[in-house]
N, C-alpha and C positions, 0 to 999 in steps of 0.2 A: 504494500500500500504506500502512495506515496504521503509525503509528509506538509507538513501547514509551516511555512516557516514565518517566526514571528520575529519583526523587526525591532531591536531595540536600541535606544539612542539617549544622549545625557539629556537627564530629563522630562524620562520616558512615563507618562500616564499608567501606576501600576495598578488603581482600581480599575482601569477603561479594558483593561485584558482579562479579570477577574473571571466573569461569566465566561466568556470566551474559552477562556484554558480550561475550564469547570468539564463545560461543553464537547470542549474538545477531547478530554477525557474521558470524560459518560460513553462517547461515541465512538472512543479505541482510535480515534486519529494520532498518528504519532506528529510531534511535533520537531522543531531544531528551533533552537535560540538563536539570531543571527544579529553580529556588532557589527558597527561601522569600522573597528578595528578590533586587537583584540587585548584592547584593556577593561577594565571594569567598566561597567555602566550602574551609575547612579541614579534611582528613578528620583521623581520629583518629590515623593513621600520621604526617602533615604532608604529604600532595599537598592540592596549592591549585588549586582550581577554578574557574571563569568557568563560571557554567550558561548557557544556550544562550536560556533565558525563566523565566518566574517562574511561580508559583503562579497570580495572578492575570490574567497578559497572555497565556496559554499558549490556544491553541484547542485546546477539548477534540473536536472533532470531528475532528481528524488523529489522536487514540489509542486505540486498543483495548485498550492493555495498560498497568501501572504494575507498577512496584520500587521497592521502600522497604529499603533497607539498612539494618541497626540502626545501634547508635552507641553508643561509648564509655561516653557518661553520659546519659542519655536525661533527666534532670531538666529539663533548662534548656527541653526541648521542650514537657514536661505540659502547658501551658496555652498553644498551638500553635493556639487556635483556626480560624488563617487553615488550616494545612493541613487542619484536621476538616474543615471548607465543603467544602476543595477535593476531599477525599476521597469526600465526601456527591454531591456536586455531579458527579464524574467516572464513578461509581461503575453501574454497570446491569448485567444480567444475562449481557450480551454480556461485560463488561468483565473479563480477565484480573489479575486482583491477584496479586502476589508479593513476601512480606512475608517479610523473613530477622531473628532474633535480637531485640533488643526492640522495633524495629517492627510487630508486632501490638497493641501497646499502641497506634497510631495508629485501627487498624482495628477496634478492640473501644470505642473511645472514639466512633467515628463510628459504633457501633452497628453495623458492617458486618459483625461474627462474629457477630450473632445468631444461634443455632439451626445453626452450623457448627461444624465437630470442627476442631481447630487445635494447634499447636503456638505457641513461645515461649520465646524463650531469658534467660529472667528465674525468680529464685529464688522459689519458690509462695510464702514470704512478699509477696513482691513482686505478684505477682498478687491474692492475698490483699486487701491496701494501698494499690491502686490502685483497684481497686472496680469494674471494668470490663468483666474477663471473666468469661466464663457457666464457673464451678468446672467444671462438668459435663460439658463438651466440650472441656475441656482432654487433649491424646494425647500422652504424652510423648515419641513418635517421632520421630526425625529431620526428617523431611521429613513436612505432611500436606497433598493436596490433598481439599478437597471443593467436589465441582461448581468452580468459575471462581474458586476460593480457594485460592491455595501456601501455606502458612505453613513457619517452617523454624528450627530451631536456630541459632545461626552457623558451628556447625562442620562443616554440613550440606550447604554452600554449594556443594560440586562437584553433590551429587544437587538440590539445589534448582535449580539453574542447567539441570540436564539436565529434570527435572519441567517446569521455566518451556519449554522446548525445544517439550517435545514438545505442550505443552498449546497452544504456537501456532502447532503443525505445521510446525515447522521444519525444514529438511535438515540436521541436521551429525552431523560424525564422533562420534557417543561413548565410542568406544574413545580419544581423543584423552584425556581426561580420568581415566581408571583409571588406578593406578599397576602399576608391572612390580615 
């Protein structure tokens, strides 16, 4: 089976993967932890990370799927070149992407939201500012998928997780995840 590989970065939103990896467990998906290099990555909460491979060393023919967690302060990433490649580069029609909170700014930079409806947890000045996404296809819903695209708010992140679930036919409880 192939694997979900989850992107992480200094910074990295550790509640917005939470259900996600839950999910991804329930459903026997194997994952890999994937750095921009390969020192620790600091989430924005303070868990410290050892990723499993890097950007660059990672076979992309073990994955069918990626998660991009947003991040705290998404600046320090803008010019992130090496992940655009890697996004360009992993990226095909089969390929699962599931982008929570300002991580769609990754995937509108690599061109990847052309001509798809999306979501975005960044203030429309901010969108605006960045110069990347298509004004027009912006939804400001919760949770949007189009065709083999999640996007997702941050605070979205139980129905994202469940969205990411079902999109790779997964078995899990989702009742586990509603609250009482």
């Amino acid at each position: 089976m192939k694997k979900t590989a989850i992107i992480l970065y200094p910074q990295f939103s550790e509640y917005e993967l939470s259900v996600t990896l839950s999910i991804l467990m329930q459903g026997n998906k194997p994952i890999v932890t994937v750095g921009l290099d390969n020192q620790p990555i600091r989430g924005e909460s303070g868990l410290t990370c050892v990723a499993d491979t890097t950007i660059s060393e990672i076979n992309i023919e073990e994955i069918d799927s990626i998660v991009l967690p947003g991040c705290l302060d998404i600046e320090p990433l803008l010019d992130e070149e090496d992940l655009v490649e890697f996004l360009k580069q992993v990226f095909s029609t089969e390929t699962i992407v599931a982008s929570i909170s300002s991580s769609p700014y990754f995937l509108a930079n690599a061109g990847l939201l052309t001509g798809k409806k999306y979501t975005v947890g960044l203030p429309m000045e901010a969108i605006e500012k960045l110069g990347v996404f298509e004004k027009e296809n912006y939804c400001p819903d919760l949770v949007v998928q189009d065709g083999n695209m999640i996007t997702a708010r941050g605070c979205g992140f139980i129905k994202f997780g469940i969205c990411l679930g079902k999109a790779l036919n997964l078995e899990f409880d989702e009742s586990w995840y509603q609250g009482t």
